[in-house]
Each structure stands twice: as structure tokens, then as C-alpha cells.
mmCIF file of the N, C-alpha and C atoms, coordinates in Angstrom:
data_MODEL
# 
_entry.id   MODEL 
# 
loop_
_atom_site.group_PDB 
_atom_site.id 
_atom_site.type_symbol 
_atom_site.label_atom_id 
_atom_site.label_alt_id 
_atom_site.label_comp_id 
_atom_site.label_asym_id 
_atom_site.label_entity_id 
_atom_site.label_seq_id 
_atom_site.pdbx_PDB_ins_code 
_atom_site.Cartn_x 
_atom_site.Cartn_y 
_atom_site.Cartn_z 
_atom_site.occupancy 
_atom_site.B_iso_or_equiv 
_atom_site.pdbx_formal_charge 
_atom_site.auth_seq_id 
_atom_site.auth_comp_id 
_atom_site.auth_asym_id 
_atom_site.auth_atom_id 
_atom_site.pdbx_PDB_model_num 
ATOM 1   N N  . UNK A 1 1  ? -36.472 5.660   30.588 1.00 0.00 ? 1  UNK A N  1 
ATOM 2   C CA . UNK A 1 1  ? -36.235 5.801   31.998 1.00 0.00 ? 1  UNK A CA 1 
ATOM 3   C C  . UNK A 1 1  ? -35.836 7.231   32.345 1.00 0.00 ? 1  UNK A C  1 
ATOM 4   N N  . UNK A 1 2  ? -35.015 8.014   31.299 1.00 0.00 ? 2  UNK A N  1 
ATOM 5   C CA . UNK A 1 2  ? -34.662 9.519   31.770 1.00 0.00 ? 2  UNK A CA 1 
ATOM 6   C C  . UNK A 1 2  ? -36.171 9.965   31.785 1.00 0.00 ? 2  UNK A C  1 
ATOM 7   N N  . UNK A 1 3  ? -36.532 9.866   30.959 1.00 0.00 ? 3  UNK A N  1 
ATOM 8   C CA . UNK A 1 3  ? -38.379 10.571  30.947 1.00 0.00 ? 3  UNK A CA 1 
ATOM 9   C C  . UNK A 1 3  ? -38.701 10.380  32.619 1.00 0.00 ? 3  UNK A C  1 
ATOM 10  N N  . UNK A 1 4  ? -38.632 8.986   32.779 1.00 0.00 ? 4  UNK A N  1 
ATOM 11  C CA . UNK A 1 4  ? -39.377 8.605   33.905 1.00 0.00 ? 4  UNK A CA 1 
ATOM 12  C C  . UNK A 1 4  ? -38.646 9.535   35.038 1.00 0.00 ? 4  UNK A C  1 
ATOM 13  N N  . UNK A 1 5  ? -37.183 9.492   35.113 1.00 0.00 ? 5  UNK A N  1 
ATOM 14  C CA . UNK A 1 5  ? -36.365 10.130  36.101 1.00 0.00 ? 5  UNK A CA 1 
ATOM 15  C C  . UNK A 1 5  ? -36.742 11.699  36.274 1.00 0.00 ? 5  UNK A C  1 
ATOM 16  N N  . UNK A 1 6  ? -36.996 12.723  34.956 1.00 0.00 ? 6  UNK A N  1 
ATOM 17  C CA . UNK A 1 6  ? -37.401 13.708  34.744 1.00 0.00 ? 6  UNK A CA 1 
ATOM 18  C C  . UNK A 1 6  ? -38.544 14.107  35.866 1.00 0.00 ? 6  UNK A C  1 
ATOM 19  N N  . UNK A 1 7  ? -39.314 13.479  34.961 1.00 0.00 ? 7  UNK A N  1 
ATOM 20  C CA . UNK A 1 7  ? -40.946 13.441  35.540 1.00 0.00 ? 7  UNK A CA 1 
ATOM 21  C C  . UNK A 1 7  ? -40.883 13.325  37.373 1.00 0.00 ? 7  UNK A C  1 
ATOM 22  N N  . UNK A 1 8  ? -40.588 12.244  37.444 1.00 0.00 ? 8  UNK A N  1 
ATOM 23  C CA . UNK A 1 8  ? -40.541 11.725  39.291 1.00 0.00 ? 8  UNK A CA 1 
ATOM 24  C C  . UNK A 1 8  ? -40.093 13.143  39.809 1.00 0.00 ? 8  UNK A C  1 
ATOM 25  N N  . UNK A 1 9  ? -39.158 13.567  39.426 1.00 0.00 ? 9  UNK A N  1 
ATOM 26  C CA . UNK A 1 9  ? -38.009 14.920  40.323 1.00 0.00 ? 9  UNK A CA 1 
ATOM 27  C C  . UNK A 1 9  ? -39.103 15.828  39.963 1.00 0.00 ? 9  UNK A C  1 
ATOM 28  N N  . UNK A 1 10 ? -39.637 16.225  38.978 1.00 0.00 ? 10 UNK A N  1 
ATOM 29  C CA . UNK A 1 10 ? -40.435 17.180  38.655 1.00 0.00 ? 10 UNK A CA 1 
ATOM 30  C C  . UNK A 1 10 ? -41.681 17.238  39.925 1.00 0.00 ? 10 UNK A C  1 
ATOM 31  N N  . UNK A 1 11 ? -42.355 15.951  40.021 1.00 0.00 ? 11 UNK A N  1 
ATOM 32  C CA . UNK A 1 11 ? -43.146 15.621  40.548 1.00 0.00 ? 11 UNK A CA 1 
ATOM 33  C C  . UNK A 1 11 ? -42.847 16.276  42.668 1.00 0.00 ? 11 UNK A C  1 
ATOM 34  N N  . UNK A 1 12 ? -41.636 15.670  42.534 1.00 0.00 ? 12 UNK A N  1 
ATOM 35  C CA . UNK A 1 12 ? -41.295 15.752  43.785 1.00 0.00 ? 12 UNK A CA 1 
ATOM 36  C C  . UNK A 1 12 ? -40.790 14.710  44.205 1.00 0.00 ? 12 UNK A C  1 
ATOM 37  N N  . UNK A 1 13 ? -40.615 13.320  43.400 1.00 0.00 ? 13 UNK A N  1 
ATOM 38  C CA . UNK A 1 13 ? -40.852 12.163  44.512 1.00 0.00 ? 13 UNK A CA 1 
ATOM 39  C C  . UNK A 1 13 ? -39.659 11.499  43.752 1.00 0.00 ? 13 UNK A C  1 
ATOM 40  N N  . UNK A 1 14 ? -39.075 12.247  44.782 1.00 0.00 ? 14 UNK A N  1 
ATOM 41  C CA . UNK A 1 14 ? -37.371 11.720  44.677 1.00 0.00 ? 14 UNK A CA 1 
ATOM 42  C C  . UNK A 1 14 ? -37.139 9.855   45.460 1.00 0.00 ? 14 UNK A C  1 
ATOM 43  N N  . UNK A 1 15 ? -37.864 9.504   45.940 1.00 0.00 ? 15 UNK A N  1 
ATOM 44  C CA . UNK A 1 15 ? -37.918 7.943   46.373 1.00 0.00 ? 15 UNK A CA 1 
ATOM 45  C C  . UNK A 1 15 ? -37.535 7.324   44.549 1.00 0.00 ? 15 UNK A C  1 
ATOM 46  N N  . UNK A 1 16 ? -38.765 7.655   44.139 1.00 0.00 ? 16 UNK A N  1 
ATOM 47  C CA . UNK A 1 16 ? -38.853 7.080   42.419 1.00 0.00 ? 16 UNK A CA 1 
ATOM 48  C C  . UNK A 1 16 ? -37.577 7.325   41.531 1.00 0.00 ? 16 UNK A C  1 
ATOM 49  N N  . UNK A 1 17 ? -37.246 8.705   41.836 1.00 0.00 ? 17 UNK A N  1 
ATOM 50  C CA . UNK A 1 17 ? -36.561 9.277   40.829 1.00 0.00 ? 17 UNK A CA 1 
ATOM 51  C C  . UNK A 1 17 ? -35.291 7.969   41.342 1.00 0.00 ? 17 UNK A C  1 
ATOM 52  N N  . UNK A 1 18 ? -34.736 8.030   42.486 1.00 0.00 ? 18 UNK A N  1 
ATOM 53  C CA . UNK A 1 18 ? -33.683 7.495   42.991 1.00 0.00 ? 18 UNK A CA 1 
ATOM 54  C C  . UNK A 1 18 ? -33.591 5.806   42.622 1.00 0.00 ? 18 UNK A C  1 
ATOM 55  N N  . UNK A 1 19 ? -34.661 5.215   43.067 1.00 0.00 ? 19 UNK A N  1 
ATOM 56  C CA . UNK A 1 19 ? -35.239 4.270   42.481 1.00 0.00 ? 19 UNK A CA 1 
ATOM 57  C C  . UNK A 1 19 ? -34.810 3.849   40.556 1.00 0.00 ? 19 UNK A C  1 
ATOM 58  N N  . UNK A 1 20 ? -35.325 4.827   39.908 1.00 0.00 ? 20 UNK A N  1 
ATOM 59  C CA . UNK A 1 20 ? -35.241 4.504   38.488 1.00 0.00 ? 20 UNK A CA 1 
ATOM 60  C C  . UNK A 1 20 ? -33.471 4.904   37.855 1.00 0.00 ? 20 UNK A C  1 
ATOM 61  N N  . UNK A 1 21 ? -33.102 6.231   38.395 1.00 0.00 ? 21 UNK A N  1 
ATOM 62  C CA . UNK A 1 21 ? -31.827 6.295   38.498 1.00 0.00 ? 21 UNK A CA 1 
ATOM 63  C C  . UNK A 1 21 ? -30.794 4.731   38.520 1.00 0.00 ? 21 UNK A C  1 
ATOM 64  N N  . UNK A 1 22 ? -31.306 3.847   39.827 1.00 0.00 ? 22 UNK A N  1 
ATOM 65  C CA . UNK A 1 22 ? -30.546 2.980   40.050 1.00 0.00 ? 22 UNK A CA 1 
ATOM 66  C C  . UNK A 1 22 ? -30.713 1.867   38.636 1.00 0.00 ? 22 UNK A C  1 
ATOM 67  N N  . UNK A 1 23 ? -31.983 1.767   38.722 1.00 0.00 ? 23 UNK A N  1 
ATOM 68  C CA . UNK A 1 23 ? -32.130 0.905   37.227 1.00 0.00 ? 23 UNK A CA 1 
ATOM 69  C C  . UNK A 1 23 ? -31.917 1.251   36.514 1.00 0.00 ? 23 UNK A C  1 
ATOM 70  N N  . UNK A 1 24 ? -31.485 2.712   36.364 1.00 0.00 ? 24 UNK A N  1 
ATOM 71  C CA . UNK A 1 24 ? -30.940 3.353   35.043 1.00 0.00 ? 24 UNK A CA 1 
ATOM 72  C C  . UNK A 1 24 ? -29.193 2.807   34.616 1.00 0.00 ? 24 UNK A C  1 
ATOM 73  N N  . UNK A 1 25 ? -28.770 2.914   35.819 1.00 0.00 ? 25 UNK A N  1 
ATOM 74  C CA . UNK A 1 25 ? -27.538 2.854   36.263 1.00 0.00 ? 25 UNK A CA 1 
ATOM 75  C C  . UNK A 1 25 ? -26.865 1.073   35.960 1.00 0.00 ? 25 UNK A C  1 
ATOM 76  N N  . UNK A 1 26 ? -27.959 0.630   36.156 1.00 0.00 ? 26 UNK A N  1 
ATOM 77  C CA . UNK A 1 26 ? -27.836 -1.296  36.513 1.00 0.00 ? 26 UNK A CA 1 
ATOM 78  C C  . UNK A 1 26 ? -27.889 -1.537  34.891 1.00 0.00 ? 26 UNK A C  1 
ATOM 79  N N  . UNK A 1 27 ? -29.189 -1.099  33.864 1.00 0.00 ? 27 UNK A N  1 
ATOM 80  C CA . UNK A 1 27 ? -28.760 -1.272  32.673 1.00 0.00 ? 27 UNK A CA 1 
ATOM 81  C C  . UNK A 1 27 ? -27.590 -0.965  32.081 1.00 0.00 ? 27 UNK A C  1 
ATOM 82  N N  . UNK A 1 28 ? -27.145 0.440   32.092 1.00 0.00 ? 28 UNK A N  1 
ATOM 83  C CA . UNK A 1 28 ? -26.132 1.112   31.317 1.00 0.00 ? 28 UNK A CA 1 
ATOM 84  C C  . UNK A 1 28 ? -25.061 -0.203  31.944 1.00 0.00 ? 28 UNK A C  1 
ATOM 85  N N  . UNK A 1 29 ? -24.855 -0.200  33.129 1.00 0.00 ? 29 UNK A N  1 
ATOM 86  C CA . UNK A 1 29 ? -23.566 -0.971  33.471 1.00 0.00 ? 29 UNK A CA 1 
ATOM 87  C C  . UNK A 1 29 ? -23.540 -2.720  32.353 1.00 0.00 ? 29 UNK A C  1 
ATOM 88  N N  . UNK A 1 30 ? -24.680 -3.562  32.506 1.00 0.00 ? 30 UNK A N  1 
ATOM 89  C CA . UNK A 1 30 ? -24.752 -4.261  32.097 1.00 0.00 ? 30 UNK A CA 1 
ATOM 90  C C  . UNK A 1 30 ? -25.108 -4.628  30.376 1.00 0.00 ? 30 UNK A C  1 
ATOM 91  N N  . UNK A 1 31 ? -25.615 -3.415  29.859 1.00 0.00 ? 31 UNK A N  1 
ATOM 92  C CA . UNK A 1 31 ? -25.539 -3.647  28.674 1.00 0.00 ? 31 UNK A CA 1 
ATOM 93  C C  . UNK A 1 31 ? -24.634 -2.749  27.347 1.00 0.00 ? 31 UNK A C  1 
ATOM 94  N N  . UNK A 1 32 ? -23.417 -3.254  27.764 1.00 0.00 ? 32 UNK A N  1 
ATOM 95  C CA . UNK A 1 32 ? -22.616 -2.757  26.822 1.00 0.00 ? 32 UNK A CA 1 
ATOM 96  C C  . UNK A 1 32 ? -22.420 -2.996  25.459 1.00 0.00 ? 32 UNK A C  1 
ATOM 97  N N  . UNK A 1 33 ? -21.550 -2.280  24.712 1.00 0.00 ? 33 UNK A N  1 
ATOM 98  C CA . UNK A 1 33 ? -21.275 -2.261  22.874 1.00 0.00 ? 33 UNK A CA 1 
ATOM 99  C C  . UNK A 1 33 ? -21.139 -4.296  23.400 1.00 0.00 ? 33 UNK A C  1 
ATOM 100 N N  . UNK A 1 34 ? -20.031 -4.853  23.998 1.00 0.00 ? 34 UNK A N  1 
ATOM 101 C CA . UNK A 1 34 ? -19.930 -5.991  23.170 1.00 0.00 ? 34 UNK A CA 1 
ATOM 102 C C  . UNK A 1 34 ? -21.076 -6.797  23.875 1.00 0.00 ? 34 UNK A C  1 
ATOM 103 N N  . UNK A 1 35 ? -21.979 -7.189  25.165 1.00 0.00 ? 35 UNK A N  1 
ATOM 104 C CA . UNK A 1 35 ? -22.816 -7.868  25.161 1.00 0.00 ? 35 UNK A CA 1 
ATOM 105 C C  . UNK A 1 35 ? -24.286 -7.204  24.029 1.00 0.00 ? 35 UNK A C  1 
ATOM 106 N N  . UNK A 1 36 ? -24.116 -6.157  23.592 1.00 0.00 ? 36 UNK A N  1 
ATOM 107 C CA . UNK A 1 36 ? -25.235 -5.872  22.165 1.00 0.00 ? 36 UNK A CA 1 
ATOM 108 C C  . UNK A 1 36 ? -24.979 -7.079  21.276 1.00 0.00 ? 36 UNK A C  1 
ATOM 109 N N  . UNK A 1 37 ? -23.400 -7.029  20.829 1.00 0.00 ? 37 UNK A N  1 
ATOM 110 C CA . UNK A 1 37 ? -23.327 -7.360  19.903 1.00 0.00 ? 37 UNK A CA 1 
ATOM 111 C C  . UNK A 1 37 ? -23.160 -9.252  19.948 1.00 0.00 ? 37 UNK A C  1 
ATOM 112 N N  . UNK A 1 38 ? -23.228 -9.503  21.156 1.00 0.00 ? 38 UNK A N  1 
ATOM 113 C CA . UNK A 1 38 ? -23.182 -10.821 21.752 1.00 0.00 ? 38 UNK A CA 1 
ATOM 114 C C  . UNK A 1 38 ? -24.554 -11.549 21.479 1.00 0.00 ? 38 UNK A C  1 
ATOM 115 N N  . UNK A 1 39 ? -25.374 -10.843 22.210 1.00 0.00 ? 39 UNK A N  1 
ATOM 116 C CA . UNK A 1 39 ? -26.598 -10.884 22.428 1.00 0.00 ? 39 UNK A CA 1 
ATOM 117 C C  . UNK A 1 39 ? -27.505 -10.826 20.715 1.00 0.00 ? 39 UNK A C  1 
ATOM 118 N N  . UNK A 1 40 ? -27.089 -9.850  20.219 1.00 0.00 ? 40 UNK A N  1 
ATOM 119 C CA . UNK A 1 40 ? -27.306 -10.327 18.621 1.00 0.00 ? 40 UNK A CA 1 
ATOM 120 C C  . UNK A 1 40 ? -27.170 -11.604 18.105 1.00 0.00 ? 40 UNK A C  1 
ATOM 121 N N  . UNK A 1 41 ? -26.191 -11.637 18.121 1.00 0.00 ? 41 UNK A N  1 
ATOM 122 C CA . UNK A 1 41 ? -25.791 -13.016 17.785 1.00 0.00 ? 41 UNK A CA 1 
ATOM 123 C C  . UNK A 1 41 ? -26.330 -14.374 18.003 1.00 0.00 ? 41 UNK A C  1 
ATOM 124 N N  . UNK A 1 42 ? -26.799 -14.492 19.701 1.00 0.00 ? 42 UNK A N  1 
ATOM 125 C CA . UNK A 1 42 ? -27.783 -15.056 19.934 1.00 0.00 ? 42 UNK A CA 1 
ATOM 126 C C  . UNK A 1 42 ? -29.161 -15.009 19.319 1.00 0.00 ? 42 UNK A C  1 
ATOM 127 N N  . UNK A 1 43 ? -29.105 -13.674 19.061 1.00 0.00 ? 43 UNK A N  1 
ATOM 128 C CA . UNK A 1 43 ? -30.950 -13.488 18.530 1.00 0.00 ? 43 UNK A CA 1 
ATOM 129 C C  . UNK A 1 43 ? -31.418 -12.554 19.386 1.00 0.00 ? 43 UNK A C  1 
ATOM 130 N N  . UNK A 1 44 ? -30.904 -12.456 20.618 1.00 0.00 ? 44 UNK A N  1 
ATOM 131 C CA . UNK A 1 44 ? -31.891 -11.277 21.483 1.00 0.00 ? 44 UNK A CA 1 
ATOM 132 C C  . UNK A 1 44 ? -31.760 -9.881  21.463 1.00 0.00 ? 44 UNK A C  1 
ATOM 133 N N  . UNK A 1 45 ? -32.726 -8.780  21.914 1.00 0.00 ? 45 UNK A N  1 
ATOM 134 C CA . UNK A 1 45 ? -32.484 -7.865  21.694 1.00 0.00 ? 45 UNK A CA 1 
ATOM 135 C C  . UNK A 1 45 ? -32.340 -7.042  22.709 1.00 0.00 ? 45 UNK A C  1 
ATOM 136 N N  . UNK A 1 46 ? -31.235 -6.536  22.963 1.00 0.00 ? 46 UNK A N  1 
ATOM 137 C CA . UNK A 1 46 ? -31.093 -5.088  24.307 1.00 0.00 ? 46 UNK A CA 1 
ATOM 138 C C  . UNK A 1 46 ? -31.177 -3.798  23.552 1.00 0.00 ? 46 UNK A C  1 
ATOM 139 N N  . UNK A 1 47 ? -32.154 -3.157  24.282 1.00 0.00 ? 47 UNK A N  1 
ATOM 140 C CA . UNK A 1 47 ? -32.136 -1.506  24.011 1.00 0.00 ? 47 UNK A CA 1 
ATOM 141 C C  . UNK A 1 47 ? -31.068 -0.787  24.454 1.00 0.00 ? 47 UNK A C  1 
ATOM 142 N N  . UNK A 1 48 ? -30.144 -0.049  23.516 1.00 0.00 ? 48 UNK A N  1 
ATOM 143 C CA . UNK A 1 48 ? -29.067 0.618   23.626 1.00 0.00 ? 48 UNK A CA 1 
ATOM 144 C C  . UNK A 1 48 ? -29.784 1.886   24.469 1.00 0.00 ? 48 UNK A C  1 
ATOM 145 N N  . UNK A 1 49 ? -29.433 2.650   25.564 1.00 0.00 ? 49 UNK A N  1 
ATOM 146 C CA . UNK A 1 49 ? -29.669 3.553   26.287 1.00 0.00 ? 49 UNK A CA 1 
ATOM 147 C C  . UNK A 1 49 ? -28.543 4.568   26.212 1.00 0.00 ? 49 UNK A C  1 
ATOM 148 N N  . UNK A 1 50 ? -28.857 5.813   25.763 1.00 0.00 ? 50 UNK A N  1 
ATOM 149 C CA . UNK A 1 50 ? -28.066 6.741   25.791 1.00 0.00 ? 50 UNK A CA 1 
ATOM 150 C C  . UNK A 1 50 ? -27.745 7.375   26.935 1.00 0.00 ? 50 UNK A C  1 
ATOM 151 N N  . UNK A 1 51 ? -26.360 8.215   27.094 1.00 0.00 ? 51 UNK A N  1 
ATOM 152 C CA . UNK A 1 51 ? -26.271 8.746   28.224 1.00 0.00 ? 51 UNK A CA 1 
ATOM 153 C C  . UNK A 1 51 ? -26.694 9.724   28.643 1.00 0.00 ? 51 UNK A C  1 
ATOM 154 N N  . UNK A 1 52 ? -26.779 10.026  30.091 1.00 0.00 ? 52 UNK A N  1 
ATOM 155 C CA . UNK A 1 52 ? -28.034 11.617  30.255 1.00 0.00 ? 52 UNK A CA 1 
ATOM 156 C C  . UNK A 1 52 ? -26.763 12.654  30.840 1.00 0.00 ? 52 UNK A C  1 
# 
């Protein structure tokens, strides 16, 4: 998604960038160290997202 955020601003088209930002924002909030390690447990898998 930073790629994607990159790219959009690069582009010009800050609608997108703002856009993916927010979903950037909605993952990080919701997938933290202990629902990873929750969610393991279950079996499923969340992509850990680093910070920008």
C-alpha cells in the first residue's frame, strides 16, 4: 500500500493517495502484535505492515 500511496502522490491523484492512506491507516490500527498472534492460532494469516 506505501508503493501504492507513493505512486498515486507521484502521479498527482491525491483522491487515491488519501483513499489508500486511510486503508493504510484502518489495517495498521486493526492488525496488531497480539491479534497476529491470535489469529495464528486460529490458522489465519494477517500481513504484518511496516511503518512508513
Amino acid at each position: 500500500m506505501e508503493r501504492q500511496i507513493d505512486e498515486a502522490e507521484k502521479q498527482g491523484n491525491r483522491r487515491q493517495a488519501a483513499g489508500l492512506e486511510t486503508a493504510l491507516a484502518e489495517a495498521r490500527k486493526s492488525c496488531t502484535d497480539t491479534s497476529l498472534y491470535q489469529d495464528m492460532a486460529r490458522g489465519y494469516r494477517c500481513i504484518r505492515i511496516g511503518s512508513r
